[in-house]
N, C-alpha and C positions, 0 to 999 in steps of 0.2 A: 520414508518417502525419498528422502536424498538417495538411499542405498539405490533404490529403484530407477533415480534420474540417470544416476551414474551408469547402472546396468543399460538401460536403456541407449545410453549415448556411446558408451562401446560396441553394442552391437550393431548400431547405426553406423558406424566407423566400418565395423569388421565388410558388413553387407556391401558397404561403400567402395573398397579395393576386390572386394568377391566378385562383383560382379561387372568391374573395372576389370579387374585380370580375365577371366573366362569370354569377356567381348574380345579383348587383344587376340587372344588365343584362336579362338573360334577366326577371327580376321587374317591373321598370318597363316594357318595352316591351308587358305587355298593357295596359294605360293610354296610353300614346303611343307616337310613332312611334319611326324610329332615334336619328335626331341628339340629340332631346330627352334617348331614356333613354342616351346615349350622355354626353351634355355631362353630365347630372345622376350618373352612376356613376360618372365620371372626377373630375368633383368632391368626392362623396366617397371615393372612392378616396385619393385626393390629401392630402386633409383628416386624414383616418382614418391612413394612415402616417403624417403629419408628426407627428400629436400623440401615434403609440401609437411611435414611434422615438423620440420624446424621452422618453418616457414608461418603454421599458422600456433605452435606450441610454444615461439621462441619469442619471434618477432612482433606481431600480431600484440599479444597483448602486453607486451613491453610496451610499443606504440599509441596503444589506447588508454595507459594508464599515465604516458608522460607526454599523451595529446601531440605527433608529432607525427603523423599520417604520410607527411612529404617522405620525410625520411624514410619509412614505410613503404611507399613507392617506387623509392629508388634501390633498396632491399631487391623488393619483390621484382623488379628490372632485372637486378641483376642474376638472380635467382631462377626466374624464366629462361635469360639468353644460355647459362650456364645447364639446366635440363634440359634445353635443346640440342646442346653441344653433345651431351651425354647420347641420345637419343638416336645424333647423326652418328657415332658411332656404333651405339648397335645396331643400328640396318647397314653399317658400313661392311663391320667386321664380324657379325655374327650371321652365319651364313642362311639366308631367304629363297634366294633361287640360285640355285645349284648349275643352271644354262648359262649366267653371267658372272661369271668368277672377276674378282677384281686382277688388275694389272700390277704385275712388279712395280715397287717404288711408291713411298708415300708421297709423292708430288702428285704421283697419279691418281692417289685417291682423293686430293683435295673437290677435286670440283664433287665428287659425290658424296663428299662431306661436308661440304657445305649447300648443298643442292639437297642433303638431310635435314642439315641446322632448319631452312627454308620450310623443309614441308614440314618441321617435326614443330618450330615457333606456336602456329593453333594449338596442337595438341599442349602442347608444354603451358599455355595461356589458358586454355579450359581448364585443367587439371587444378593448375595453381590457384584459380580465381574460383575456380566452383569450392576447393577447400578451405581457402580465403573467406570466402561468401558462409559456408555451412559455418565453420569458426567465429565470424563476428554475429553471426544469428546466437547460436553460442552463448558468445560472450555477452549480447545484447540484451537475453533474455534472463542470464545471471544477473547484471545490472538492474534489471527491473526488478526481480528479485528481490535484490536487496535493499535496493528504493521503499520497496512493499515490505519487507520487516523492518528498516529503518522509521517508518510510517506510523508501522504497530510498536515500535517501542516508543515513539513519541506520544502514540494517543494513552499505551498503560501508563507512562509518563504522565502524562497531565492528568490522567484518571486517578493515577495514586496523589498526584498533589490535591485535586480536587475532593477526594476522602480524607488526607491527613488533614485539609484546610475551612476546617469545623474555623467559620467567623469567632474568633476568640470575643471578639465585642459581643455578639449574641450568646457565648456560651455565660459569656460571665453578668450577663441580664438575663437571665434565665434562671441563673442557680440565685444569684442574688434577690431575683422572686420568689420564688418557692421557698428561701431562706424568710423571707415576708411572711409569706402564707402561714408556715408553720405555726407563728405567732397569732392570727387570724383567722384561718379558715383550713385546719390540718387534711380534711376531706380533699377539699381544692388541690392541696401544695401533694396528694399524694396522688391526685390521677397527674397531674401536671409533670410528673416526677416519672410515673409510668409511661408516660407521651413520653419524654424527653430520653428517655433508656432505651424505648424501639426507635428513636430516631440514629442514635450511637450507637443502637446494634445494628442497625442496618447497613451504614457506612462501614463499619467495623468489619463484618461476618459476610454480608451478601452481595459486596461488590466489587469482587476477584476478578470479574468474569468481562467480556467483552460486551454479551447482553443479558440482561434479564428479565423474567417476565415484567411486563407493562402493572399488571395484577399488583405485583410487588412494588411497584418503583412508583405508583398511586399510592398505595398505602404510606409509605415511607413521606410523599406529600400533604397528606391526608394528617398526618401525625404533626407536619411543620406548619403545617397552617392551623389546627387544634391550637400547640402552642401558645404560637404568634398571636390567634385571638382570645385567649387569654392570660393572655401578658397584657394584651393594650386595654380589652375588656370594652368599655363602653365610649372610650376614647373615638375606636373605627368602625367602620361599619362593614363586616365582610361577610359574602357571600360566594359562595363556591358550589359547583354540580361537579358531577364526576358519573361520567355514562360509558360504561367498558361492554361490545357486544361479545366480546369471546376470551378464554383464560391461558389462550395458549401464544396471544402475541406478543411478541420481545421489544425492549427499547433500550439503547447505550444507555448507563445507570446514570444517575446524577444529572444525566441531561438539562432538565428542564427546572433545575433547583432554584439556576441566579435567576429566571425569572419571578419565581416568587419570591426569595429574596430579596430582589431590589424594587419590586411593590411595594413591601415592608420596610423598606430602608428610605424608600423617596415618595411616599405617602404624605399627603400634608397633614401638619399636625400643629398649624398656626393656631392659639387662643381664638376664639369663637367661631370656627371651622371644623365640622367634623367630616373627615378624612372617610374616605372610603376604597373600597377592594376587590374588584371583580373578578371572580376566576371561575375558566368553562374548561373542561380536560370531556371530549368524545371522540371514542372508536369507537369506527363501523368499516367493516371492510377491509381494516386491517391497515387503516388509513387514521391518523392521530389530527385532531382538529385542539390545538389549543389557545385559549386567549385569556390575557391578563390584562387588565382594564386598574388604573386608580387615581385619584387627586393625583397632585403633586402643586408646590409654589414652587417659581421662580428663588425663593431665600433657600429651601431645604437642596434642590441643584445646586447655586450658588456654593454651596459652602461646602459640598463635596466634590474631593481629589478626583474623584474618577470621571467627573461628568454623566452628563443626562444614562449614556447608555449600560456606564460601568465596566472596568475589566473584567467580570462577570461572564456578562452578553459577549464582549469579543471573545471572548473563550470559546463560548456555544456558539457563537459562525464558524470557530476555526475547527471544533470537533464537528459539526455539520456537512462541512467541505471536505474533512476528511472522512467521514465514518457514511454520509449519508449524501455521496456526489450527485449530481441532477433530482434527489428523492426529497426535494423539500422547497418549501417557501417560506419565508419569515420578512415580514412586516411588520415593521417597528414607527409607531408614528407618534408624534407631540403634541397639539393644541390647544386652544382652552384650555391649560391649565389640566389636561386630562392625558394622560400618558397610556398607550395603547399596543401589547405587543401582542399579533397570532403568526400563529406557526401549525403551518400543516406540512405532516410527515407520513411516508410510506413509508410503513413496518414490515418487517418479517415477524416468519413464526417461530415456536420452537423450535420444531424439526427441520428447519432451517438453516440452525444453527451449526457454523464448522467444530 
């Protein structure tokens, strides 16, 4: 793809003085013959790249990487009056029209060297500014560029922290059940165990990627919420739907984990209060409706570092805004005692996928 950019941008160049020069040509030859408007086009031709390639090759982006545009300016002034000068002497000295021969003495050819400098300043001003202009598109469009990979290394950035960042409190309440179980109910502690390995392979093995099927990345919640309720068992009371209308839609993987995680983390679980867990996951249209509903006290808040929302949930606005700009809504609300997040997203499909 870069090889392509690059082809592409040379020959955008080439075309650019091709048909710069063959206008010159074509414009001078009703005035004289071939050779003349041929030696005088090549001339400026010539002229005209060396100082508009230093000009936007040299300066240009020296200027834009150490912000100092003035100076740039005053460059590109001087750069301008100095092709003009150029300019006046090829219409001065390189021969046009053969009826007006210039006069002995360079005193005498001042005023029609500088009566060139004059007419030649436009030209010399377009040339420079139209190169100026294609150059900082250019460079403007590389900038974005790399803005936009700088972007995607920050979101596989957080995506890999968020797979290497298996809750160690949860992993070691989990294993320390089934370590339970084994003594109690060896049946239990071995689907419990089976849950718990597709939840670490999944993290593990199938979340490389930028998207993956929606299919997958349910199940994979489907497996943490199994868990979660039997680990609490008769303590909560959870209920969950999960309505998928098609197999081929994709979602950023892990997306939607901290919110069921921090249902399970800030659930109330006060002595004669039984706690409860709402969770609705539907697509239809390629359109994701989700809501996570639960208790919560004011004491289980209180006592954790993150607050109500969790560095979790800011995680998922900030991969939201990046990965899913204007294609979402998310409503986060508090009261009674009832904590309440939906979030509706427009999905892509597989084939969709870059």
């Amino acid at each position: 793809m870069l090889k392509s950019f690059i082809v592409r941008k040379h020959l955008f160049v080439i075309g650019f003085w091709l048909i710069f020069g063959i206008t010159m040509w074509i414009n001078f030859q009703a005035d004289s013959g071939r050779y003349n408007s041929l030696i005088q086009t090549l001339a400026i031709v010539i002229s005209s790249f060396i100082f508009t390639q230093f000009l936007t090759k040299k300066l240009l982006p020296q200027a834009l990487k150490e912000r100092k545009m003035k100076k740039f300016l005053l460059q590109a002034t001087i750069m301008i009056l100095l092709l003009s000068f150029i300019y006046s002497f090829v219409f001065a000295y390189i021969e046009v029209d053969s009826r007006t021969p210039l006069a002995p003495g360079f005193k005498s050819h001042l005023p029609i060297l500088w009566k060139g400098f004059y007419l030649a300043l436009p030209a010399s001003f377009l040339i420079n500014g139209t190169a100026c202009g294609i150059t900082f598109y250019q460079e403007h469009g590389k900038i974005e560029r790399d803005h936009i990979l700088l972007q995607q290394v920050h979101l596989e950035n957080q995506l890999k922290l968020l797979q290497d960042q298996i809750n160690p409190h949860l992993v070691f309440n989990i294993l320390n059940h089934i370590h339970i179980l084994m003594k109690t109910n060896t049946e239990l502690a071995s689907f419990l165990l089976l849950k718990f390995s597709d939840i670490l392979r999944y993290q593990l093995y199938h979340c490389n990627q930028n998207q993956v099927l929606l299919k997958k990345d349910v199940e994979y919640l489907q497996n943490l919420v199994e868990v979660e309720k039997l680990r609490w068992g008769n303590e909560l009371d959870v209920k969950a739907t999960w309505e998928l209308s098609t197999d081929k839609a994709t979602i950023a993987p892990l997306l939607l984990v901290p919110f069921i995680e921090n249902a399970f983390k800030y659930v109330c679980r006060l002595p004669g209060h039984k706690g409860y867990i709402l969770i609705s996951c539907k697509e239809e249209d390629n359109q994701l409706s989700f809501y996570v509903e639960n208790s919560y006290s004011n004491i289980t808040v209180h006592k954790s570092k993150d607050g109500a929302h969790g560095i979790g949930l800011n995680n998922v606005q900030k991969r939201l805004d990046l990965q899913y700009p204007d294609s979402y809504s998310l409503n986060v609300e508090s009261d009674n005692h009832v904590y309440k997040i939906s979030l509706i997203l427009n999905l892509s499909q597989e084939n969709d996928k870059q």
